[in-house]
Wavefront OBJ file of the C-alpha trace (Angstrom):
o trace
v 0.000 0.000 0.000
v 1.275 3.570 -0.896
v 0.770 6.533 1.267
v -1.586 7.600 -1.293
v -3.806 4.717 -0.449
v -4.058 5.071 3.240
v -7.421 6.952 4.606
v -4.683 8.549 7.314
v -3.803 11.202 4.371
v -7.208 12.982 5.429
v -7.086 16.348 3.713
v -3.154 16.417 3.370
v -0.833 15.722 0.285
v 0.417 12.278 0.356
v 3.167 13.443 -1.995
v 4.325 16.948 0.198
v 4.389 16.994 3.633
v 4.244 20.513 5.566
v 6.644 21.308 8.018
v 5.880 23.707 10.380
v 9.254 24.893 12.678
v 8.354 25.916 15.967
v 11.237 28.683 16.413
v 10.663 29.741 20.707
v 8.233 28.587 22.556
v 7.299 30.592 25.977
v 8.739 27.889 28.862
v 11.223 27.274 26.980
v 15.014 29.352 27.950
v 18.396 29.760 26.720
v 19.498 28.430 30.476
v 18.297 25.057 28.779
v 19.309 25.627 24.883
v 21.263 28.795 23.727
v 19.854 28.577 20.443
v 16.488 29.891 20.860
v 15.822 33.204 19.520
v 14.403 35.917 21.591
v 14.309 39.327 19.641
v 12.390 39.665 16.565
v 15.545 39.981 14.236
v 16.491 36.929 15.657
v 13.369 35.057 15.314
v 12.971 36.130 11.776
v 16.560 35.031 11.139
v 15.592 31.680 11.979
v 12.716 31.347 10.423
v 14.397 32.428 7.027
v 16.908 29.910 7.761
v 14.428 27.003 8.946
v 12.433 28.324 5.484
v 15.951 27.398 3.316
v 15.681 23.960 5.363
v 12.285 22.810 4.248
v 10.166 24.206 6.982
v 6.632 25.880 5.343
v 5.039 27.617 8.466
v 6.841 29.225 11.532
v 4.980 29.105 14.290
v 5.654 31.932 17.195
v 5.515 32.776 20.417
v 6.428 36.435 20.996
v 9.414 36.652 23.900
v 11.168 40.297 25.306
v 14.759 40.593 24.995
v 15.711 38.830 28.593
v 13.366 35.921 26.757
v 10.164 36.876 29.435
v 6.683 35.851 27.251
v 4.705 38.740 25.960
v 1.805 39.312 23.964
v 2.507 43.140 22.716
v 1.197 43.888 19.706
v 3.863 46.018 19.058
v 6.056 43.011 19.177
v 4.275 40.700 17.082
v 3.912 43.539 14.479
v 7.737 43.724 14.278
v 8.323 39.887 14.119
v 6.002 40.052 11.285
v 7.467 42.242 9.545
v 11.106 41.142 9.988
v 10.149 37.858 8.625
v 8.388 38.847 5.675
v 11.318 41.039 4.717
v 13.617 37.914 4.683
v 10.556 35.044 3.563
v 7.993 33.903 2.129
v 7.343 31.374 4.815
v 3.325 31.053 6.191
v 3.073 33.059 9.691
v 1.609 31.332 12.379
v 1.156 33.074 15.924
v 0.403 31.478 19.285
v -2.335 32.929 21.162
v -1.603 29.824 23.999
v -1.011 31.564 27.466
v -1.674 30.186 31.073
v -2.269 33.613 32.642
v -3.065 35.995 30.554
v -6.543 37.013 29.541
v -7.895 35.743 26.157
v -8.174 39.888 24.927
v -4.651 40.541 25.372
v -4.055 37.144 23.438
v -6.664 38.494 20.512
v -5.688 41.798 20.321
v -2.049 41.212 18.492
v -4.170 38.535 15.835
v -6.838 41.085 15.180
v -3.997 43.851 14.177
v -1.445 41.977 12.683
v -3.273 39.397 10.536
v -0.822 36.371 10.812
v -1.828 33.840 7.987
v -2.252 31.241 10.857
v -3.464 31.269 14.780
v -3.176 28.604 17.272
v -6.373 27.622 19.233
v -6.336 25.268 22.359
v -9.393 23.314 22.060
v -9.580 22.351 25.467
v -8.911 22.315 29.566
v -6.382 19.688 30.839
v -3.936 19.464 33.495
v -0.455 20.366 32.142
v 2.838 19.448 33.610
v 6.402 17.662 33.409
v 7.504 15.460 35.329
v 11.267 14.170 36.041
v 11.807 10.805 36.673
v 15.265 11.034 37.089
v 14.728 13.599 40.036
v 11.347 11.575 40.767
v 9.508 15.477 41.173
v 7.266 18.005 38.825
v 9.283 20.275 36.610
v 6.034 22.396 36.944
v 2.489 21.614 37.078
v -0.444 23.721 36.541
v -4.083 23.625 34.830
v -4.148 25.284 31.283
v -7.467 26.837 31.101
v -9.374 27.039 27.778
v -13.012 27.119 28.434
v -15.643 26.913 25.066
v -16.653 30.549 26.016
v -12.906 31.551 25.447
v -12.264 29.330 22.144
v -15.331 30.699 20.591
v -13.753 34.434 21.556
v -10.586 33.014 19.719
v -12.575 31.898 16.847
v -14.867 34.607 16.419
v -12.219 37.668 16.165
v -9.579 34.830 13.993
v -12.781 34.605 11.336
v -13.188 38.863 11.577
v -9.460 38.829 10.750
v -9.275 36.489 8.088
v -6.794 34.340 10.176
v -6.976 30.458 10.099
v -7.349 28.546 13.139
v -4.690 26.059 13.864
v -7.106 23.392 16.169
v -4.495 22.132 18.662
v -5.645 18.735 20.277
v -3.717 17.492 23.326
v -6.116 14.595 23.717
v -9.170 12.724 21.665
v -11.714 14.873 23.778
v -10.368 18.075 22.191
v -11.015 16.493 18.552
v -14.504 16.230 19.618
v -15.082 19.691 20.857
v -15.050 21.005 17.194
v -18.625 19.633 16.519
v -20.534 22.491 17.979
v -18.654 25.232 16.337
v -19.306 23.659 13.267
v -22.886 22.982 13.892
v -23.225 26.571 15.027
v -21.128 27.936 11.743
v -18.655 29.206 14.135
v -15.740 27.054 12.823
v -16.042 25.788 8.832
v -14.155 24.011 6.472
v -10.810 23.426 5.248
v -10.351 22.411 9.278
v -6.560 22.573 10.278
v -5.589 20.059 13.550
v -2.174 19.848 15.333
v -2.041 16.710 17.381
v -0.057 17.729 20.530
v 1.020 14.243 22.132
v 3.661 13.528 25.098
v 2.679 16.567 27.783
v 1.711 15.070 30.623
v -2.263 15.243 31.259
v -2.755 14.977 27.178
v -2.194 11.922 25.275
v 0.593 9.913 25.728
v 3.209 9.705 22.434
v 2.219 6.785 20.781
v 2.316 5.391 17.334
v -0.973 3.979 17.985
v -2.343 6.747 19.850
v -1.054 9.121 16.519
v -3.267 6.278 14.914
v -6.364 6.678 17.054
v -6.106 10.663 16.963
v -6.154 10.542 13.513
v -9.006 8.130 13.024
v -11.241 10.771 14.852
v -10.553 13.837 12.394
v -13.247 14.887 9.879
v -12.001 12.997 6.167
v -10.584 16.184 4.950
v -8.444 17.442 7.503
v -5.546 18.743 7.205
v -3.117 17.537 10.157
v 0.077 17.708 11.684
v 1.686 15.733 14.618
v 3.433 17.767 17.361
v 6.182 15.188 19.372
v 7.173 16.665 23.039
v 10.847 15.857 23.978
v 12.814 13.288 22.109
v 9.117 11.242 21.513
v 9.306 13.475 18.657
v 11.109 11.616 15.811
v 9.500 8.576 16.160
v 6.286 9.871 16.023
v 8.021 12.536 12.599
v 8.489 9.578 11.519
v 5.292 7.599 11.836
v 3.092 10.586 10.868
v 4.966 10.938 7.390
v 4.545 7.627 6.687
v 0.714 8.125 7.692
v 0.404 10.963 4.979
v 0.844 13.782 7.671
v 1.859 17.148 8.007
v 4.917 17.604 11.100
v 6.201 20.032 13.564
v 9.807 20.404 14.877
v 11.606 23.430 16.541
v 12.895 24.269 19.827
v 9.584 24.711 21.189
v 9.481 21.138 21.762
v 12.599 19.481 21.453
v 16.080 20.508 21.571
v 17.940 17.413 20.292
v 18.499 15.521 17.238
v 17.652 11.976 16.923
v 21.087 10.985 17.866
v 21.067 13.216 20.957
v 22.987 16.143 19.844
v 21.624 19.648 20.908
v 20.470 21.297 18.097
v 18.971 24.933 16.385
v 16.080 25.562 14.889
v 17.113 24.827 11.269
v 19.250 22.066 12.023
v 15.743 20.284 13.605
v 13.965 21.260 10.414
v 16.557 20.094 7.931
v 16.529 16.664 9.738
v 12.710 16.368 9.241
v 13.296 17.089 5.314
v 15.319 14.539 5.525
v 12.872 11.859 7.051
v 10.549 13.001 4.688
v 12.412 12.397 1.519
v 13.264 9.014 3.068
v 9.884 8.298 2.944
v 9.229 9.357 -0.427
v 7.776 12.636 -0.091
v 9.055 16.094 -0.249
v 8.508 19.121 1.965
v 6.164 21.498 0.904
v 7.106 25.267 0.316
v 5.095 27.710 1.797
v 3.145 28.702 -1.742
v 2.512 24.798 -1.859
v 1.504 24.597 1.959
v -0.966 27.724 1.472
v -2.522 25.491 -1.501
v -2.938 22.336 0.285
v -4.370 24.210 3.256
v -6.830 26.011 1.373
v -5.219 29.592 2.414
v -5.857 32.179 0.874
l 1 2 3 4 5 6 7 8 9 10 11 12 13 14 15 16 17 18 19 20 21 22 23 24 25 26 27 28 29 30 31 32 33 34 35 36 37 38 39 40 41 42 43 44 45 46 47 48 49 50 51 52 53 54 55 56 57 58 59 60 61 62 63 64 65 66 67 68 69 70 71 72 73 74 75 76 77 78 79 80 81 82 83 84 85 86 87 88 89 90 91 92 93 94 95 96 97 98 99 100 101 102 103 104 105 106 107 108 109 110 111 112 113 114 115 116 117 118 119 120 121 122 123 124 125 126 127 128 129 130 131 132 133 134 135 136 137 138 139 140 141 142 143 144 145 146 147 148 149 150 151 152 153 154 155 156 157 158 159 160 161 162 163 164 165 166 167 168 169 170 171 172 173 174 175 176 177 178 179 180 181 182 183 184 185 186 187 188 189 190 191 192 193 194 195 196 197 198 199 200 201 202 203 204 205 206 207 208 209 210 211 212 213 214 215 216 217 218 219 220 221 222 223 224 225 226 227 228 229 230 231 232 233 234 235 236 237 238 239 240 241 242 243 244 245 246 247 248 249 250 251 252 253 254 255 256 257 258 259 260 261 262 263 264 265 266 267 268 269 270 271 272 273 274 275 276 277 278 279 280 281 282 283 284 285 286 287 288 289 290 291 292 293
Protein backbone atom coordinates (compact mmCIF):
# COMPACT_ATOMS: atom_id res chain seq x y z
CA UNK A 1 0.00 0.00 0.00
CA UNK A 2 1.27 3.57 -0.90
CA UNK A 3 0.77 6.53 1.27
CA UNK A 4 -1.59 7.60 -1.29
CA UNK A 5 -3.81 4.72 -0.45
CA UNK A 6 -4.06 5.07 3.24
CA UNK A 7 -7.42 6.95 4.61
CA UNK A 8 -4.68 8.55 7.31
CA UNK A 9 -3.80 11.20 4.37
CA UNK A 10 -7.21 12.98 5.43
CA UNK A 11 -7.09 16.35 3.71
CA UNK A 12 -3.15 16.42 3.37
CA UNK A 13 -0.83 15.72 0.29
CA UNK A 14 0.42 12.28 0.36
CA UNK A 15 3.17 13.44 -1.99
CA UNK A 16 4.33 16.95 0.20
CA UNK A 17 4.39 16.99 3.63
CA UNK A 18 4.24 20.51 5.57
CA UNK A 19 6.64 21.31 8.02
CA UNK A 20 5.88 23.71 10.38
CA UNK A 21 9.25 24.89 12.68
CA UNK A 22 8.35 25.92 15.97
CA UNK A 23 11.24 28.68 16.41
CA UNK A 24 10.66 29.74 20.71
CA UNK A 25 8.23 28.59 22.56
CA UNK A 26 7.30 30.59 25.98
CA UNK A 27 8.74 27.89 28.86
CA UNK A 28 11.22 27.27 26.98
CA UNK A 29 15.01 29.35 27.95
CA UNK A 30 18.40 29.76 26.72
CA UNK A 31 19.50 28.43 30.48
CA UNK A 32 18.30 25.06 28.78
CA UNK A 33 19.31 25.63 24.88
CA UNK A 34 21.26 28.80 23.73
CA UNK A 35 19.85 28.58 20.44
CA UNK A 36 16.49 29.89 20.86
CA UNK A 37 15.82 33.20 19.52
CA UNK A 38 14.40 35.92 21.59
CA UNK A 39 14.31 39.33 19.64
CA UNK A 40 12.39 39.66 16.57
CA UNK A 41 15.54 39.98 14.24
CA UNK A 42 16.49 36.93 15.66
CA UNK A 43 13.37 35.06 15.31
CA UNK A 44 12.97 36.13 11.78
CA UNK A 45 16.56 35.03 11.14
CA UNK A 46 15.59 31.68 11.98
CA UNK A 47 12.72 31.35 10.42
CA UNK A 48 14.40 32.43 7.03
CA UNK A 49 16.91 29.91 7.76
CA UNK A 50 14.43 27.00 8.95
CA UNK A 51 12.43 28.32 5.48
CA UNK A 52 15.95 27.40 3.32
CA UNK A 53 15.68 23.96 5.36
CA UNK A 54 12.28 22.81 4.25
CA UNK A 55 10.17 24.21 6.98
CA UNK A 56 6.63 25.88 5.34
CA UNK A 57 5.04 27.62 8.47
CA UNK A 58 6.84 29.22 11.53
CA UNK A 59 4.98 29.10 14.29
CA UNK A 60 5.65 31.93 17.19
CA UNK A 61 5.51 32.78 20.42
CA UNK A 62 6.43 36.44 21.00
CA UNK A 63 9.41 36.65 23.90
CA UNK A 64 11.17 40.30 25.31
CA UNK A 65 14.76 40.59 25.00
CA UNK A 66 15.71 38.83 28.59
CA UNK A 67 13.37 35.92 26.76
CA UNK A 68 10.16 36.88 29.44
CA UNK A 69 6.68 35.85 27.25
CA UNK A 70 4.70 38.74 25.96
CA UNK A 71 1.80 39.31 23.96
CA UNK A 72 2.51 43.14 22.72
CA UNK A 73 1.20 43.89 19.71
CA UNK A 74 3.86 46.02 19.06
CA UNK A 75 6.06 43.01 19.18
CA UNK A 76 4.28 40.70 17.08
CA UNK A 77 3.91 43.54 14.48
CA UNK A 78 7.74 43.72 14.28
CA UNK A 79 8.32 39.89 14.12
CA UNK A 80 6.00 40.05 11.28
CA UNK A 81 7.47 42.24 9.55
CA UNK A 82 11.11 41.14 9.99
CA UNK A 83 10.15 37.86 8.63
CA UNK A 84 8.39 38.85 5.67
CA UNK A 85 11.32 41.04 4.72
CA UNK A 86 13.62 37.91 4.68
CA UNK A 87 10.56 35.04 3.56
CA UNK A 88 7.99 33.90 2.13
CA UNK A 89 7.34 31.37 4.81
CA UNK A 90 3.32 31.05 6.19
CA UNK A 91 3.07 33.06 9.69
CA UNK A 92 1.61 31.33 12.38
CA UNK A 93 1.16 33.07 15.92
CA UNK A 94 0.40 31.48 19.28
CA UNK A 95 -2.34 32.93 21.16
CA UNK A 96 -1.60 29.82 24.00
CA UNK A 97 -1.01 31.56 27.47
CA UNK A 98 -1.67 30.19 31.07
CA UNK A 99 -2.27 33.61 32.64
CA UNK A 100 -3.06 35.99 30.55
CA UNK A 101 -6.54 37.01 29.54
CA UNK A 102 -7.90 35.74 26.16
CA UNK A 103 -8.17 39.89 24.93
CA UNK A 104 -4.65 40.54 25.37
CA UNK A 105 -4.06 37.14 23.44
CA UNK A 106 -6.66 38.49 20.51
CA UNK A 107 -5.69 41.80 20.32
CA UNK A 108 -2.05 41.21 18.49
CA UNK A 109 -4.17 38.54 15.84
CA UNK A 110 -6.84 41.09 15.18
CA UNK A 111 -4.00 43.85 14.18
CA UNK A 112 -1.44 41.98 12.68
CA UNK A 113 -3.27 39.40 10.54
CA UNK A 114 -0.82 36.37 10.81
CA UNK A 115 -1.83 33.84 7.99
CA UNK A 116 -2.25 31.24 10.86
CA UNK A 117 -3.46 31.27 14.78
CA UNK A 118 -3.18 28.60 17.27
CA UNK A 119 -6.37 27.62 19.23
CA UNK A 120 -6.34 25.27 22.36
CA UNK A 121 -9.39 23.31 22.06
CA UNK A 122 -9.58 22.35 25.47
CA UNK A 123 -8.91 22.31 29.57
CA UNK A 124 -6.38 19.69 30.84
CA UNK A 125 -3.94 19.46 33.50
CA UNK A 126 -0.46 20.37 32.14
CA UNK A 127 2.84 19.45 33.61
CA UNK A 128 6.40 17.66 33.41
CA UNK A 129 7.50 15.46 35.33
CA UNK A 130 11.27 14.17 36.04
CA UNK A 131 11.81 10.80 36.67
CA UNK A 132 15.26 11.03 37.09
CA UNK A 133 14.73 13.60 40.04
CA UNK A 134 11.35 11.57 40.77
CA UNK A 135 9.51 15.48 41.17
CA UNK A 136 7.27 18.01 38.82
CA UNK A 137 9.28 20.27 36.61
CA UNK A 138 6.03 22.40 36.94
CA UNK A 139 2.49 21.61 37.08
CA UNK A 140 -0.44 23.72 36.54
CA UNK A 141 -4.08 23.63 34.83
CA UNK A 142 -4.15 25.28 31.28
CA UNK A 143 -7.47 26.84 31.10
CA UNK A 144 -9.37 27.04 27.78
CA UNK A 145 -13.01 27.12 28.43
CA UNK A 146 -15.64 26.91 25.07
CA UNK A 147 -16.65 30.55 26.02
CA UNK A 148 -12.91 31.55 25.45
CA UNK A 149 -12.26 29.33 22.14
CA UNK A 150 -15.33 30.70 20.59
CA UNK A 151 -13.75 34.43 21.56
CA UNK A 152 -10.59 33.01 19.72
CA UNK A 153 -12.57 31.90 16.85
CA UNK A 154 -14.87 34.61 16.42
CA UNK A 155 -12.22 37.67 16.17
CA UNK A 156 -9.58 34.83 13.99
CA UNK A 157 -12.78 34.61 11.34
CA UNK A 158 -13.19 38.86 11.58
CA UNK A 159 -9.46 38.83 10.75
CA UNK A 160 -9.27 36.49 8.09
CA UNK A 161 -6.79 34.34 10.18
CA UNK A 162 -6.98 30.46 10.10
CA UNK A 163 -7.35 28.55 13.14
CA UNK A 164 -4.69 26.06 13.86
CA UNK A 165 -7.11 23.39 16.17
CA UNK A 166 -4.50 22.13 18.66
CA UNK A 167 -5.64 18.74 20.28
CA UNK A 168 -3.72 17.49 23.33
CA UNK A 169 -6.12 14.60 23.72
CA UNK A 170 -9.17 12.72 21.66
CA UNK A 171 -11.71 14.87 23.78
CA UNK A 172 -10.37 18.08 22.19
CA UNK A 173 -11.01 16.49 18.55
CA UNK A 174 -14.50 16.23 19.62
CA UNK A 175 -15.08 19.69 20.86
CA UNK A 176 -15.05 21.01 17.19
CA UNK A 177 -18.62 19.63 16.52
CA UNK A 178 -20.53 22.49 17.98
CA UNK A 179 -18.65 25.23 16.34
CA UNK A 180 -19.31 23.66 13.27
CA UNK A 181 -22.89 22.98 13.89
CA UNK A 182 -23.22 26.57 15.03
CA UNK A 183 -21.13 27.94 11.74
CA UNK A 184 -18.65 29.21 14.13
CA UNK A 185 -15.74 27.05 12.82
CA UNK A 186 -16.04 25.79 8.83
CA UNK A 187 -14.15 24.01 6.47
CA UNK A 188 -10.81 23.43 5.25
CA UNK A 189 -10.35 22.41 9.28
CA UNK A 190 -6.56 22.57 10.28
CA UNK A 191 -5.59 20.06 13.55
CA UNK A 192 -2.17 19.85 15.33
CA UNK A 193 -2.04 16.71 17.38
CA UNK A 194 -0.06 17.73 20.53
CA UNK A 195 1.02 14.24 22.13
CA UNK A 196 3.66 13.53 25.10
CA UNK A 197 2.68 16.57 27.78
CA UNK A 198 1.71 15.07 30.62
CA UNK A 199 -2.26 15.24 31.26
CA UNK A 200 -2.75 14.98 27.18
CA UNK A 201 -2.19 11.92 25.28
CA UNK A 202 0.59 9.91 25.73
CA UNK A 203 3.21 9.70 22.43
CA UNK A 204 2.22 6.78 20.78
CA UNK A 205 2.32 5.39 17.33
CA UNK A 206 -0.97 3.98 17.99
CA UNK A 207 -2.34 6.75 19.85
CA UNK A 208 -1.05 9.12 16.52
CA UNK A 209 -3.27 6.28 14.91
CA UNK A 210 -6.36 6.68 17.05
CA UNK A 211 -6.11 10.66 16.96
CA UNK A 212 -6.15 10.54 13.51
CA UNK A 213 -9.01 8.13 13.02
CA UNK A 214 -11.24 10.77 14.85
CA UNK A 215 -10.55 13.84 12.39
CA UNK A 216 -13.25 14.89 9.88
CA UNK A 217 -12.00 13.00 6.17
CA UNK A 218 -10.58 16.18 4.95
CA UNK A 219 -8.44 17.44 7.50
CA UNK A 220 -5.55 18.74 7.20
CA UNK A 221 -3.12 17.54 10.16
CA UNK A 222 0.08 17.71 11.68
CA UNK A 223 1.69 15.73 14.62
CA UNK A 224 3.43 17.77 17.36
CA UNK A 225 6.18 15.19 19.37
CA UNK A 226 7.17 16.67 23.04
CA UNK A 227 10.85 15.86 23.98
CA UNK A 228 12.81 13.29 22.11
CA UNK A 229 9.12 11.24 21.51
CA UNK A 230 9.31 13.48 18.66
CA UNK A 231 11.11 11.62 15.81
CA UNK A 232 9.50 8.58 16.16
CA UNK A 233 6.29 9.87 16.02
CA UNK A 234 8.02 12.54 12.60
CA UNK A 235 8.49 9.58 11.52
CA UNK A 236 5.29 7.60 11.84
CA UNK A 237 3.09 10.59 10.87
CA UNK A 238 4.97 10.94 7.39
CA UNK A 239 4.54 7.63 6.69
CA UNK A 240 0.71 8.13 7.69
CA UNK A 241 0.40 10.96 4.98
CA UNK A 242 0.84 13.78 7.67
CA UNK A 243 1.86 17.15 8.01
CA UNK A 244 4.92 17.60 11.10
CA UNK A 245 6.20 20.03 13.56
CA UNK A 246 9.81 20.40 14.88
CA UNK A 247 11.61 23.43 16.54
CA UNK A 248 12.89 24.27 19.83
CA UNK A 249 9.58 24.71 21.19
CA UNK A 250 9.48 21.14 21.76
CA UNK A 251 12.60 19.48 21.45
CA UNK A 252 16.08 20.51 21.57
CA UNK A 253 17.94 17.41 20.29
CA UNK A 254 18.50 15.52 17.24
CA UNK A 255 17.65 11.98 16.92
CA UNK A 256 21.09 10.98 17.87
CA UNK A 257 21.07 13.22 20.96
CA UNK A 258 22.99 16.14 19.84
CA UNK A 259 21.62 19.65 20.91
CA UNK A 260 20.47 21.30 18.10
CA UNK A 261 18.97 24.93 16.38
CA UNK A 262 16.08 25.56 14.89
CA UNK A 263 17.11 24.83 11.27
CA UNK A 264 19.25 22.07 12.02
CA UNK A 265 15.74 20.28 13.61
CA UNK A 266 13.97 21.26 10.41
CA UNK A 267 16.56 20.09 7.93
CA UNK A 268 16.53 16.66 9.74
CA UNK A 269 12.71 16.37 9.24
CA UNK A 270 13.30 17.09 5.31
CA UNK A 271 15.32 14.54 5.53
CA UNK A 272 12.87 11.86 7.05
CA UNK A 273 10.55 13.00 4.69
CA UNK A 274 12.41 12.40 1.52
CA UNK A 275 13.26 9.01 3.07
CA UNK A 276 9.88 8.30 2.94
CA UNK A 277 9.23 9.36 -0.43
CA UNK A 278 7.78 12.64 -0.09
CA UNK A 279 9.05 16.09 -0.25
CA UNK A 280 8.51 19.12 1.97
CA UNK A 281 6.16 21.50 0.90
CA UNK A 282 7.11 25.27 0.32
CA UNK A 283 5.10 27.71 1.80
CA UNK A 284 3.15 28.70 -1.74
CA UNK A 285 2.51 24.80 -1.86
CA UNK A 286 1.50 24.60 1.96
CA UNK A 287 -0.97 27.72 1.47
CA UNK A 288 -2.52 25.49 -1.50
CA UNK A 289 -2.94 22.34 0.28
CA UNK A 290 -4.37 24.21 3.26
CA UNK A 291 -6.83 26.01 1.37
CA UNK A 292 -5.22 29.59 2.41
CA UNK A 293 -5.86 32.18 0.87
Amino acid sequence: MTIRDQESVKGNDPDKAIISAALTGALTTRDQCEAIPYTPVEIAEDAAEARENGAAIAHIHARTENGSPTYETDIYQEIHDEIRDRTDIVINFSTGALHAPPEERIEYVEEVEPDIAALNMGSMNYAKYSESREEFVFDMVFENSFDEIRQFVTAMEAAGVRPELECFDTGHIGNVRPLLKKGELTHPLQFSLIMGVLGGIPASIENLAHQVRQLPDSANWQVIGISRDQWPLVAGALSMGGNVRVGLEDNFYLPNGEMSTNPELVGKAAELTRNVGREPATPEEARDIMGLQ
